[in-house]
C-alpha positions as a Markdown table, in Angstrom:
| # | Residue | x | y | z |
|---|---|---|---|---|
| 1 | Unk | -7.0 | -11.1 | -0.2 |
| 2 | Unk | -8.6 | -8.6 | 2.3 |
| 3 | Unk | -8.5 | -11.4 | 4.9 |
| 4 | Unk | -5.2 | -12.5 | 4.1 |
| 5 | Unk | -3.8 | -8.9 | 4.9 |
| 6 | Unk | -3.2 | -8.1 | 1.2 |
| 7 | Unk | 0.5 | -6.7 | 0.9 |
| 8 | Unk | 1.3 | -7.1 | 4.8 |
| 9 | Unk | 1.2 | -10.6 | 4.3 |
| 10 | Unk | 3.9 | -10.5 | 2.2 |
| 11 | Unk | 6.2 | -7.6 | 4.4 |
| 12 | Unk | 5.3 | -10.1 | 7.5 |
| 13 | Unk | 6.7 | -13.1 | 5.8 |
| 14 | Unk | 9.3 | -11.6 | 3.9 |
| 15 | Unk | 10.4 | -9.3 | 7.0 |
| 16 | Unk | 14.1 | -10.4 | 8.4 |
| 17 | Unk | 12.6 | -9.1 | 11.6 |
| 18 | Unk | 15.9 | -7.8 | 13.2 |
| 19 | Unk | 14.7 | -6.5 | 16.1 |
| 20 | Unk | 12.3 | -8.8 | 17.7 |
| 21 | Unk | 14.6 | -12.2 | 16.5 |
| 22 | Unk | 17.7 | -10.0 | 18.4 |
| 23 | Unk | 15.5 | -9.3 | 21.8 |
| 24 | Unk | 11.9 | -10.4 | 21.8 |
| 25 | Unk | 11.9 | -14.0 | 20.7 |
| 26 | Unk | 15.0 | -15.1 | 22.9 |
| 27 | Unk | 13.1 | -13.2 | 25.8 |
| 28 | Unk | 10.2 | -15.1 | 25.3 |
| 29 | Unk | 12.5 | -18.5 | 25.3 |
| 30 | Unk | 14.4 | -17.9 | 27.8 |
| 31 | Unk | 11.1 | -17.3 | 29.8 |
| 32 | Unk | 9.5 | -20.7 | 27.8 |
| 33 | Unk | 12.6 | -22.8 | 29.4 |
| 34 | Unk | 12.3 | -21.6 | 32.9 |
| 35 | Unk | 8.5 | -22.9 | 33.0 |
| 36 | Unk | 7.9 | -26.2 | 35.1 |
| 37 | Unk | 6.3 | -27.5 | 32.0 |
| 38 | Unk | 6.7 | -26.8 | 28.3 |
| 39 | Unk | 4.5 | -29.0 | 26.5 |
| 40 | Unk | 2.3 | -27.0 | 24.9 |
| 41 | Unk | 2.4 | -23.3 | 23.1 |
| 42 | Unk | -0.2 | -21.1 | 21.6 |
| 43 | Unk | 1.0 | -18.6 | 19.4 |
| 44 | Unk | -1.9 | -15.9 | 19.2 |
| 45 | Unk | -1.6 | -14.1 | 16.1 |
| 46 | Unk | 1.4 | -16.3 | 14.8 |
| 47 | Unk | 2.2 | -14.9 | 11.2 |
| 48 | Unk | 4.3 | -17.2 | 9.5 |
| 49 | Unk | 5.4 | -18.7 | 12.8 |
| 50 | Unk | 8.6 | -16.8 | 13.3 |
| 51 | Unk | 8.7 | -17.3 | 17.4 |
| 52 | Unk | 8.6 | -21.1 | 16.5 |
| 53 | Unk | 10.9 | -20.6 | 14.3 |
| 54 | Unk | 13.8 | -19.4 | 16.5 |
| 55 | Unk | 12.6 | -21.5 | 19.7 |
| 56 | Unk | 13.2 | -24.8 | 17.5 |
| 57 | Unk | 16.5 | -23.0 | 16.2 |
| 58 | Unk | 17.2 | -22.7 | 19.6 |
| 59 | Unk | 16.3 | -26.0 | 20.5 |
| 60 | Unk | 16.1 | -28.0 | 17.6 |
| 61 | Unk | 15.0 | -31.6 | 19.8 |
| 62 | Unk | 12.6 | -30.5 | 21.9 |
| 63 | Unk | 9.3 | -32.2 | 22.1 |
| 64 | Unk | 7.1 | -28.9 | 22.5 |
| 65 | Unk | 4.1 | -28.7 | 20.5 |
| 66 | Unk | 3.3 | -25.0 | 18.9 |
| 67 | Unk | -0.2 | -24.2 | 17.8 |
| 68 | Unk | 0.0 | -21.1 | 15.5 |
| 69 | Unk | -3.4 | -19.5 | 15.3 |
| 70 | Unk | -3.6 | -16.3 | 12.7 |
| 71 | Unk | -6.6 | -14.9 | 10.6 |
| 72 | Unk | -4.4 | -14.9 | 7.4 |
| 73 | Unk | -4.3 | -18.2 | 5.2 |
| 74 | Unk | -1.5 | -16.7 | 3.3 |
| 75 | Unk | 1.0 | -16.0 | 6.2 |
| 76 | Unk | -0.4 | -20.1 | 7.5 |
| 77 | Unk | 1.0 | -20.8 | 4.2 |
| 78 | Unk | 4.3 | -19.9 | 4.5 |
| 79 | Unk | 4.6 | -21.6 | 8.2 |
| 80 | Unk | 3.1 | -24.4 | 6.7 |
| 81 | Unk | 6.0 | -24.8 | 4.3 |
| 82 | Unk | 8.7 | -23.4 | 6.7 |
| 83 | Unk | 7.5 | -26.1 | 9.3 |
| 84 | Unk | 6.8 | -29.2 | 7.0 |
| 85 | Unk | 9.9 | -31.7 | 8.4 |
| 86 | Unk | 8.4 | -31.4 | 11.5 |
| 87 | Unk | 4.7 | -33.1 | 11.3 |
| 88 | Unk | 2.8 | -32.3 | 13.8 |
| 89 | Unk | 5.1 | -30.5 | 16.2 |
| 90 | Unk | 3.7 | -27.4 | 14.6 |
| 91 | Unk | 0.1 | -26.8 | 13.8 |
| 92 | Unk | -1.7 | -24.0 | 12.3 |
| 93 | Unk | -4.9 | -22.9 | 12.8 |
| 94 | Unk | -6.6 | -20.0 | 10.4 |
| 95 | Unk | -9.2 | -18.5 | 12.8 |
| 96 | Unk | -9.1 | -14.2 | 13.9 |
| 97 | Unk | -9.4 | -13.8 | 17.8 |
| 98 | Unk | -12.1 | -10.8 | 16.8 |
| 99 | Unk | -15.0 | -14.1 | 16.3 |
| 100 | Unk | -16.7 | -15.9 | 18.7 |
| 101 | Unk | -15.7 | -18.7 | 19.6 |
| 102 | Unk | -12.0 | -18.7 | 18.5 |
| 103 | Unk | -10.5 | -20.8 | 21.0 |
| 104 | Unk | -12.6 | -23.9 | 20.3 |
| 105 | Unk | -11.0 | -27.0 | 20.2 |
| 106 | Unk | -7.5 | -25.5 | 21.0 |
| 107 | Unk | -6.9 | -27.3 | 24.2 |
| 108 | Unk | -4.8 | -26.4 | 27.5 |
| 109 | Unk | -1.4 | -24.4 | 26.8 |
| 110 | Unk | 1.2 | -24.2 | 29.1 |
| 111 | Unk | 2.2 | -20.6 | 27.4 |
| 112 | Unk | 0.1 | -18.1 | 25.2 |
| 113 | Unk | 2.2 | -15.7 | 23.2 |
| 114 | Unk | 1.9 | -13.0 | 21.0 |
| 115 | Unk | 4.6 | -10.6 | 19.2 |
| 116 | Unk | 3.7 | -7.8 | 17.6 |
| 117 | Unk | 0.0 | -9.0 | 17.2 |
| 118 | Unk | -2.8 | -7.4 | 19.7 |
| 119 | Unk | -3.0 | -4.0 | 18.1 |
| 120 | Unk | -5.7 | -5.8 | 15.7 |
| 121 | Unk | -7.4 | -6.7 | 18.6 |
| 122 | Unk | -10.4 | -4.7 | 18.6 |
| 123 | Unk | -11.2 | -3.1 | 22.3 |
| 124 | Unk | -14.6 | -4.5 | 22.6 |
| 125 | Unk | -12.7 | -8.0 | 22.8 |
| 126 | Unk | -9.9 | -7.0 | 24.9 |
| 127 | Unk | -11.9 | -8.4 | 28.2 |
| 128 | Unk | -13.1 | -11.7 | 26.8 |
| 129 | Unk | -10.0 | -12.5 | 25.4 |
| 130 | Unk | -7.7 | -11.9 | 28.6 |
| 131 | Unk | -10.3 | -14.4 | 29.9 |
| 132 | Unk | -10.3 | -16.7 | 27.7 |
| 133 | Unk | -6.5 | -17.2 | 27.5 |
| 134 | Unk | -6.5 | -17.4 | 31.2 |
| 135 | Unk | -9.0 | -20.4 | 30.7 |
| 136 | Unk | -7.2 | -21.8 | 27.7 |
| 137 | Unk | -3.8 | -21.6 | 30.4 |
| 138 | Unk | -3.2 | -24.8 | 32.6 |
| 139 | Unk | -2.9 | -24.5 | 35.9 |
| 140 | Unk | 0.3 | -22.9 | 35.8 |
| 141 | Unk | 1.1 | -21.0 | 33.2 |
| 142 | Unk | 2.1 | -18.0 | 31.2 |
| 143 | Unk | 0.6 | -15.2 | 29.2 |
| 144 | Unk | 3.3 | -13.1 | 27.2 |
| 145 | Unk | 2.4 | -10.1 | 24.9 |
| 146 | Unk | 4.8 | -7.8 | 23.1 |
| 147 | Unk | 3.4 | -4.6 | 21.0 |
| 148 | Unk | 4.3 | -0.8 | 20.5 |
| 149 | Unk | 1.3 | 1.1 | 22.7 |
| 150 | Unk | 1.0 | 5.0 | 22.8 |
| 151 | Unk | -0.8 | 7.5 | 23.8 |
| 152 | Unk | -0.2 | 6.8 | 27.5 |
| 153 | Unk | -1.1 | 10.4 | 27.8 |
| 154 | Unk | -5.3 | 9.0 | 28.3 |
| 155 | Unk | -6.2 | 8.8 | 24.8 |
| 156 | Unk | -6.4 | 12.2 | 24.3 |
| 157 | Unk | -5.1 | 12.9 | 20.8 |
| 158 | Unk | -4.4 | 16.6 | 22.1 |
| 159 | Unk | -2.3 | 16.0 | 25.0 |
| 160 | Unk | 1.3 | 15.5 | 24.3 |
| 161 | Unk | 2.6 | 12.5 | 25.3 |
| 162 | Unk | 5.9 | 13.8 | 27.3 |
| 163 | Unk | 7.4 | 10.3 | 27.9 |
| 164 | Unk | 7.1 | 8.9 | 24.6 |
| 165 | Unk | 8.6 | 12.1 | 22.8 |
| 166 | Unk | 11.9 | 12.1 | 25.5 |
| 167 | Unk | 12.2 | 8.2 | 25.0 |
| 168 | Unk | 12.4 | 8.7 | 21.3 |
| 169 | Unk | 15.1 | 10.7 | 21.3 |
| 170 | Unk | 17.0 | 9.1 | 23.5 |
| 171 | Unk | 20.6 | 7.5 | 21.3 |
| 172 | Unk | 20.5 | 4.7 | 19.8 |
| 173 | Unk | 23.6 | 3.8 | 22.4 |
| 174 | Unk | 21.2 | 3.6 | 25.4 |
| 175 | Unk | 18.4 | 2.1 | 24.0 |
| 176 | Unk | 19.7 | 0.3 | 20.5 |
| 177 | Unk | 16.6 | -0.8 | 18.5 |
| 178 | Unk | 17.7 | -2.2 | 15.5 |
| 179 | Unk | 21.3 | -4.4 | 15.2 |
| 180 | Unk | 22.1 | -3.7 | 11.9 |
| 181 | Unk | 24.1 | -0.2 | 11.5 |
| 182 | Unk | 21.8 | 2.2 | 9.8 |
| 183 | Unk | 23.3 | 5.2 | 7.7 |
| 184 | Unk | 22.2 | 8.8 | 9.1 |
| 185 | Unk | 20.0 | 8.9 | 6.2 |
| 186 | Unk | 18.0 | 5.6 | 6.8 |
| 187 | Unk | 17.8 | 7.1 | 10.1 |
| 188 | Unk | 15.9 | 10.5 | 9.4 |
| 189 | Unk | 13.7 | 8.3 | 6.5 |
| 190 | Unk | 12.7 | 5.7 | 9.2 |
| 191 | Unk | 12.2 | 8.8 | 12.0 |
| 192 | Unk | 10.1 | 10.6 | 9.1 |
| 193 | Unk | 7.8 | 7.5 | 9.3 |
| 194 | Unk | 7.2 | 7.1 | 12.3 |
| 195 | Unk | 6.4 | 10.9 | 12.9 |
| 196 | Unk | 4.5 | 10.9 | 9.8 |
| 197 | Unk | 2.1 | 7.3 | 11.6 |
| 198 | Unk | 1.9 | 8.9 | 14.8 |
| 199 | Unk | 0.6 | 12.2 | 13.1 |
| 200 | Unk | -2.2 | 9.8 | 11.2 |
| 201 | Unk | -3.5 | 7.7 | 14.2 |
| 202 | Unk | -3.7 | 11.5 | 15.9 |
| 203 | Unk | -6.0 | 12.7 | 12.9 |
| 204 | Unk | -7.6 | 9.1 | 13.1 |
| 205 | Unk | -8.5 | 9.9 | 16.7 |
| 206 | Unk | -9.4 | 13.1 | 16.8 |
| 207 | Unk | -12.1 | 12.5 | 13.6 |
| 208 | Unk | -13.6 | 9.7 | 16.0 |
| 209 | Unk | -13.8 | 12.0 | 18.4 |
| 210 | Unk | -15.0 | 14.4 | 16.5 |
| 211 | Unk | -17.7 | 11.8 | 15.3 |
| 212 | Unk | -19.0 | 10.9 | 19.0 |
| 213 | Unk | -16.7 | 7.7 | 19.3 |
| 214 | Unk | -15.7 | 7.2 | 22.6 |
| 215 | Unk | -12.4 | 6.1 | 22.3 |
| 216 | Unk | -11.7 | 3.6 | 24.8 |
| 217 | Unk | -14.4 | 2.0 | 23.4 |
| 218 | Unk | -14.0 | 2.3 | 19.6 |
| 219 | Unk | -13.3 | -0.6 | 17.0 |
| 220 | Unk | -9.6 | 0.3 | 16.8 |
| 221 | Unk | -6.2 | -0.9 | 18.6 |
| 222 | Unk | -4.2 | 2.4 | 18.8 |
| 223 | Unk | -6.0 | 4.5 | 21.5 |
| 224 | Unk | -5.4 | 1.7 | 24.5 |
| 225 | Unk | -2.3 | 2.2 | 26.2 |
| 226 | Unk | 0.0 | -0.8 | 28.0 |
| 227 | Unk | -1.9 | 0.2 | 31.7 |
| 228 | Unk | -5.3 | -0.6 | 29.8 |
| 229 | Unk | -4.3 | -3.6 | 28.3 |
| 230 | Unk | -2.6 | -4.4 | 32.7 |
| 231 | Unk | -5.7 | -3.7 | 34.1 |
| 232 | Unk | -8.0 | -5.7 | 32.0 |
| 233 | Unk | -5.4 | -8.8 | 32.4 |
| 234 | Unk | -5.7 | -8.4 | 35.9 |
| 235 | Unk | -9.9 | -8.3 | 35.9 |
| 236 | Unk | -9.6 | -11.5 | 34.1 |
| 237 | Unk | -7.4 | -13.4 | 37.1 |
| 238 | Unk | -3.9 | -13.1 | 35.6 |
| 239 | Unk | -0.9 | -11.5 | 37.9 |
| 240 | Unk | 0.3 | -9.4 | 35.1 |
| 241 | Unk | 2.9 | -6.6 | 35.0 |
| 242 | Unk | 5.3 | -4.7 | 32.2 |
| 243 | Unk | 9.0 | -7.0 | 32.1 |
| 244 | Unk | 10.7 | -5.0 | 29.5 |
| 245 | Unk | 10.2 | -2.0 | 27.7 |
| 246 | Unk | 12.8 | -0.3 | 24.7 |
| 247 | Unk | 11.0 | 3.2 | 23.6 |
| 248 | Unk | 7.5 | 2.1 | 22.6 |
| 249 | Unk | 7.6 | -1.3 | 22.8 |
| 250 | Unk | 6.8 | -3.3 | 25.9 |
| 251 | Unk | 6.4 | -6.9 | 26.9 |
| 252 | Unk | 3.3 | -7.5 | 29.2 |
| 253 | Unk | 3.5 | -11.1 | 31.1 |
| 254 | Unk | 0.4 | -12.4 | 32.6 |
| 255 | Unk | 0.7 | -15.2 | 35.0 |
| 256 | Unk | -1.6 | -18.0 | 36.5 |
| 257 | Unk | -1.0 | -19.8 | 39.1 |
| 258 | Unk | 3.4 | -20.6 | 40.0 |
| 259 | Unk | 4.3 | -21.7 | 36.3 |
| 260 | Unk | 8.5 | -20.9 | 37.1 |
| 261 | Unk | 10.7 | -23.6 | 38.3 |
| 262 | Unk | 11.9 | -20.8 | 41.4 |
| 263 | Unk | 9.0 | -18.8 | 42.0 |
């Protein structure tokens, strides 16, 4: 089951996943229906297909064609049942975009998108894979990438991160995360979680360090911050830039070529 994720599998298919189906997905729609063409989409590290899932609940005739690539069979498994009525509007592909080679015989895409995906995408492969989506793009089209990044203070584990720590604190009022009402208790749990993360990709990062790793090279997603992620997209060809951002989550879009119907 190690390939299949084990027990994330099952929180990823299982997961009402509030927040992104309440912003993210109906961002990356709304973007999807403003391209001159919508033909094709590639899902890049799809789950159990959950941004197909809303686009078709959104628009339940159209004739796009989603390609959902992911390294787990298990979470395929469940798309493959959720998306059974609908042949061959929906295909899944089991393949990691860590090997060589993964994009083979995935065609063009007018859109590439990813939700919540990248941070297994190990930093050695950051440069060939902005390159090879821009190949895998048509002529004009979109790149769209939504993940938590940190550590915007450099990757350096002692530095405080001053940004992060005010936009955490910031009321729920300005910056609401999660649409479902949450008792004052679920909030201090869910805060005592995400301190108590943070604290272990810290110790993660300062025994690599420790060890002679050279973090912005290392075989692990947290220590690359948004700007990394925008600069390598930009070495690769795309026009890329942040779009939205709610604490630490941010949505980098990557474009090639004039994909929008008013550019």
């Amino acid at each position: 089951m190690k390939n299949d994720f084990g027990q994330w599998a099952e929180h990823y298919t299982c997961s009402p996943y509030d927040h992104y189906r309440g912003e993210v997905y109906h961002l990356f729609i709304d973007i999807f229906r403003h391209l001159k063409s919508l033909a094709t989409v590639l899902d890049v590290g799809a789950g159990p297909g959950n941004l197909a899932f809303e686009f078709f609940r959104r628009f339940p005739n159209s004739p796009c064609r989603f390609v959902l690539l992911d390294a787990s069979r298990e979470m395929l498994r469940a798309a493959e049942t959720r998306f059974s009525e609908r042949g061959d509007a929906v295909t899944m592909v089991c393949r990691s975009y860590n090997t060589d080679g993964w994009q083979k015989s995935l065609g063009k895409f007018d859109a590439i998108a990813s939700n919540n995906s990248l941070f297994h995408l190990r930093p050695p492969n950051l440069r060939s894979f902005y390159r090879i989506c821009l190949e895998r793009l048509k002529a004009n089209g979109v790149f769209l990438n939504q993940q938590a990044f940190g550590y915007e203070s450099g990757n350096k584990p002692k530095t405080r991160d001053r940004f992060s720590e005010i936009i955490q604190t910031l009321p729920d009022e300005i910056l609401p995360q999660y649409p479902i009402r949450m008792s004052d208790f679920e909030k201090r749990k869910l805060k005592e979680m995400k301190i108590a993360a943070g604290q272990r990709r810290v110790t993660d990062m300062q025994r690599a360090r420790s060890a002679g790793v050279h973090i912005a090279e290392a075989d692990e997603h947290q220590y690359l911050t948004a700007e990394k992620h925008l600069q390598l997209m930009r070495a690769a060809g795309f026009s890329a830039g942040s779009i939205w951002q709610k604490r630490d989550f941010v949505v980098l879009m990557g474009i090639k070529g004039s994909p929008f119907l008013r550019d």
